[in-house]
C-alpha positions in Angstrom: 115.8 90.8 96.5 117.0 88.2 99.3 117.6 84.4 99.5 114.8 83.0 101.3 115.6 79.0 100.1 115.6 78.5 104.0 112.5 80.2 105.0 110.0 78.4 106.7 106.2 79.6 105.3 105.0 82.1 107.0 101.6 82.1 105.2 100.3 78.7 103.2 97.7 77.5 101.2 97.0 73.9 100.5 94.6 72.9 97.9 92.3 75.3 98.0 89.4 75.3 96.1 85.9 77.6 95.7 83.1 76.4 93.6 80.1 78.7 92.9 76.9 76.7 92.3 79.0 73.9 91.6 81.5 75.5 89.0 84.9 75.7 90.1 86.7 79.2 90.4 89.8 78.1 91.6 91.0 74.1 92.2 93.6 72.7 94.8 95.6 76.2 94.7 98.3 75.9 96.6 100.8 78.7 97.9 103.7 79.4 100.4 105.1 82.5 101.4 108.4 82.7 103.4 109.1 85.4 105.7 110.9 88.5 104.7 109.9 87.2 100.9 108.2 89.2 98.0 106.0 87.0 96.0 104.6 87.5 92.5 101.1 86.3 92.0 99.7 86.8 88.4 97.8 85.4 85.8 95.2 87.0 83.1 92.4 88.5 83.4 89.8 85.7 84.9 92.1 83.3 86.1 90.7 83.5 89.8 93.7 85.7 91.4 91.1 88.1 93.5 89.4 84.9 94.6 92.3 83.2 95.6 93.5 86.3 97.6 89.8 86.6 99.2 90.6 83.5 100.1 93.6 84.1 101.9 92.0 87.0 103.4 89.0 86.2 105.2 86.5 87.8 102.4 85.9 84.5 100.5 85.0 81.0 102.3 86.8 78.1 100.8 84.7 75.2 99.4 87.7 72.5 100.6 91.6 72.8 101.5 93.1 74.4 104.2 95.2 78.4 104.7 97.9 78.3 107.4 99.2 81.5 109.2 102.7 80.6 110.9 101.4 77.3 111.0 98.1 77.5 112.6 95.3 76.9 110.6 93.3 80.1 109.8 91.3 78.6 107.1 87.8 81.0 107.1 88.8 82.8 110.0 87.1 86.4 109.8 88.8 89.3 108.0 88.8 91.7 110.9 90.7 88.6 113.0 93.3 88.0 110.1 94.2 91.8 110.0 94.5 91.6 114.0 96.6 88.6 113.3 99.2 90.6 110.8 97.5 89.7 107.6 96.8 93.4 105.7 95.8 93.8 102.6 95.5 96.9 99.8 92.2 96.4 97.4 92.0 97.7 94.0 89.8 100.6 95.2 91.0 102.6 97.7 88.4 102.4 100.2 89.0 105.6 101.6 87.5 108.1 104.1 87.0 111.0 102.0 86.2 114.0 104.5 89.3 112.8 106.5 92.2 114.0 106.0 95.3 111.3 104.7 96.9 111.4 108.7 93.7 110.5 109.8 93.0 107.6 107.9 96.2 105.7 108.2 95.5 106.3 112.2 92.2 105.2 111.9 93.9 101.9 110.5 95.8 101.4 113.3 93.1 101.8 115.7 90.5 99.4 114.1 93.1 96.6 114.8 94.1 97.4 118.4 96.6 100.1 118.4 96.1 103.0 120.4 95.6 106.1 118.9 98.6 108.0 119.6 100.8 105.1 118.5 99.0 104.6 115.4 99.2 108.1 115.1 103.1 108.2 115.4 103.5 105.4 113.2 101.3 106.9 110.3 103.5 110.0 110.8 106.8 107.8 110.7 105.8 106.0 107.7 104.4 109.2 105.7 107.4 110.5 105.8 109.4 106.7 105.0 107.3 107.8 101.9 108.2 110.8 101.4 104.5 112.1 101.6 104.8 114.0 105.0 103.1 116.6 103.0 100.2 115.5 102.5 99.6 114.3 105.9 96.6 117.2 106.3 95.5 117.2 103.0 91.6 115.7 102.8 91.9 112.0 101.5 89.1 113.0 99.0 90.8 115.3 97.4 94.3 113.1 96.3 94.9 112.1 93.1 94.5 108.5 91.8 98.8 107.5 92.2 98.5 109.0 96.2 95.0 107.3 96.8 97.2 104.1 96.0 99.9 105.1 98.2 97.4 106.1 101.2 95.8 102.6 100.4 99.1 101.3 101.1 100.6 103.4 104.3 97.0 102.4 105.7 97.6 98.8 105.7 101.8 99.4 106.8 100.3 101.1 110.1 98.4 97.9 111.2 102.0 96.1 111.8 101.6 93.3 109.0 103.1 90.1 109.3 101.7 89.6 105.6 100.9 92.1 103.0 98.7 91.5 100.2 98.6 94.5 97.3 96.7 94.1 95.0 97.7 96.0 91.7 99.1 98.6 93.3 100.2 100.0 89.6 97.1 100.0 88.2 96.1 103.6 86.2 99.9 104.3 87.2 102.6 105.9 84.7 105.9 104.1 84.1 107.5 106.8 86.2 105.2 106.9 89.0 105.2 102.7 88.6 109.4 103.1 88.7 108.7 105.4 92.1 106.3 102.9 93.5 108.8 99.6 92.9 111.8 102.0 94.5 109.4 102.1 97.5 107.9 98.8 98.2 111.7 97.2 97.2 113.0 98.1 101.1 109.5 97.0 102.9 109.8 93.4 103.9 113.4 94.7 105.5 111.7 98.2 106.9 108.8 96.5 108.1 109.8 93.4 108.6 106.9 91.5 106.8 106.6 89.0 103.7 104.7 90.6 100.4 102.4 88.7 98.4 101.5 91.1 95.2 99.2 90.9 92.6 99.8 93.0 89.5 99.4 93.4 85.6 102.8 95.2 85.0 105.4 92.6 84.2 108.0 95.2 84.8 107.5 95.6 88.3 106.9 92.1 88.9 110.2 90.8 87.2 112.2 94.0 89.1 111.1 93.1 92.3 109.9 89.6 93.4 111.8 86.4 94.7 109.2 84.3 93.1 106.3 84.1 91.0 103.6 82.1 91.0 101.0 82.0 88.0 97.4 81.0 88.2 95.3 80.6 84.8 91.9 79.2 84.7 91.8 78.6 88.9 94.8 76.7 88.6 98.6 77.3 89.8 100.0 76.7 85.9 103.9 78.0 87.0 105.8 78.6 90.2 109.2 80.1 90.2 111.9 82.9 89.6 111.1 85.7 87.4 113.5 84.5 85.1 112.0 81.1 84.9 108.3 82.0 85.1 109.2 84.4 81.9 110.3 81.3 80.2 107.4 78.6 80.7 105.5 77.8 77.8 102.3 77.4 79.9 102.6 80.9 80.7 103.8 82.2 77.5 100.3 80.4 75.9 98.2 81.7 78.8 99.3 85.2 78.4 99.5 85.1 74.4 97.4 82.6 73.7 99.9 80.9 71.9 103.0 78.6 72.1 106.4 79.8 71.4 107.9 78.7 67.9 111.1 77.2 67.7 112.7 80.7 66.5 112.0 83.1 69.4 112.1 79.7 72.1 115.2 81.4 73.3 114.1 84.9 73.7 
C-alpha cells in the first residue's frame, strides 16, 4: 500500500442520491478516489453498494448530486463513454463470450473502447502472462472454471487502459488460497497499470490486506470512512455488520 494523503481525486462523488418511486436507495453518498489509490467499499448485504457503483458507472441515473471524473463532471454520462474515458469495471457475473476463446475476449475489450486490434491484442497477451495465465490464452472462455472466469473478467477490463477500476467481488465463490493468489495479484496494479482501484468485496481479509482506505455504506448511507485499521474499530460498523454494539470487554479487540 502507498501514501496517497496528497492525491488529488481522481474520481468523486458528491451527495449522491437514487430514489426508486420515491424510496431512497442510497442518500448524499459521497466518495473520493486518489490516483494510484486502492479503495475499500463495503457494507452488508442491502446497504446499496451495487447502486452506488452503477452510479459511478453510467448503468444507474442519479436522482440528485453530482460524479466527477478528473474534475469534469460525468454525472449520467453513458457507460460505453465512461469506459472510453478510463472508467472499467468487473461485474459479479462474468459476462463472457463463451464460444470465444480467453485471448479473444480480452481483445474484443480493447476494441469496443477504441483500440486497434492488434494492440489490444498485444496487450491481452502482455497482461495474460502479468497473470501468469498465458496458458489459457486459447482455451474457449466457456469452458474455464469459476476462479479463471473471475480472472478473465478482470484482464478484460485491464486491456481497456483504465484510469479507474471498479471490481466488484472479485473473491466471491473463491477459496482462501485462490483469494491469497488473487490479493498477491491485484496488490501491484495501480503501480503496473497505473490506475486507482475502487473494490467492492465480502472478504474482510482481502480488504484489510490490501486497501489504503475503506469506506462503509449501510442502509444508502456512507456510515465510516478510513484506514483498515480504523474502519475495523468503528462501532457503527461493528453494529452494522453484527448487529450489535461492542461491550466494554472486547472494545479493545
Amino acid at each position: 500500500m502507498t501514501d496517497n494523503t496528497a492525491s488529488a481525486p481522481l474520481l468523486e462523488a458528491k451527495q449522491v442520491t437514487v430514489k426508486f418511486e420515491g424510496l431512497a436507495a442510497l442518500e448524499d453518498v459521497d466518495l473520493v478516489l486518489k490516483e494510484h489509490e486502492i479503495l475499500g467499499f463495503i457494507g452488508p448485504n442491502g446497504a446499496g453498494k451495487t447502486t452506488f457503483v452503477n452510479t459511478l458507472t453510467g448503468f444507474q441515473r442519479v436522482t440528485t448530486g453530482q460524479v466527477f471524473l478528473e474534475g469534469d463532471e460525468v454525472t449520467n454520462v453513458a457507460a460505453h463513454r465512461l469506459a472510453r474515458r478510463g472508467v472499467a469495471r468487473t461485474f459479479q457475473g462474468a459476462h463472457l463470450f463463451a464460444g470465444l476463446t480467453v485471448l479473444e475476449n480480452i481483445e474484443a475489450s480493447g476494441v469496443g473502447v477504441g483500440g486497434s486490434r492488434r494492440e489490444s491484442r498485444r496487450r491481452a497477451w502482455q497482461i495474460l502472462e502479468q497473470m501468469g495465465r498465458g496458458d489459457l490464452a486459447h482455451v474457449p472462455a466457456g469452458s474455464l472454471p469459476h476462479g479463471e472466469e473471475r480472472r478473465l473478467g478482470m484482464a478484460r477490463a485491464l486491456v481497456t487502459h483504465p484510469k479507474v477500476l471498479i471490481l466488484d467481488e472479485p473473491a466471491a465463490g473463491l477459496n482462501e488460497s485462490e483469494s491469497d493468489e488473487l490479493l498477491g495479484t491485484i496488490s501491484g496494479w495501480s503501480r503496473e497499470y497505473g490506475c486507482s482501484i475502487l473494490l467492492i468485496e465480502h472478504d474482510m481479509r482481502l480488504i484489510m490486506r490490501l486497501c489504503d482506505r475503506v469506506q462503509v455504506i449501510d442502509h444508502g448511507k456512507t456510515i465510516a470512512v478510513g484506514t483498515p485499521g480504523e474502519v475495523r474499530a468503528d462501532d457503527a460498523v461493528i453494529e452494522a455488520y453484527l448487529g450489535r454494539k461492542r461491550s466494554g470487554a472486547n472494545a479493545g479487540g
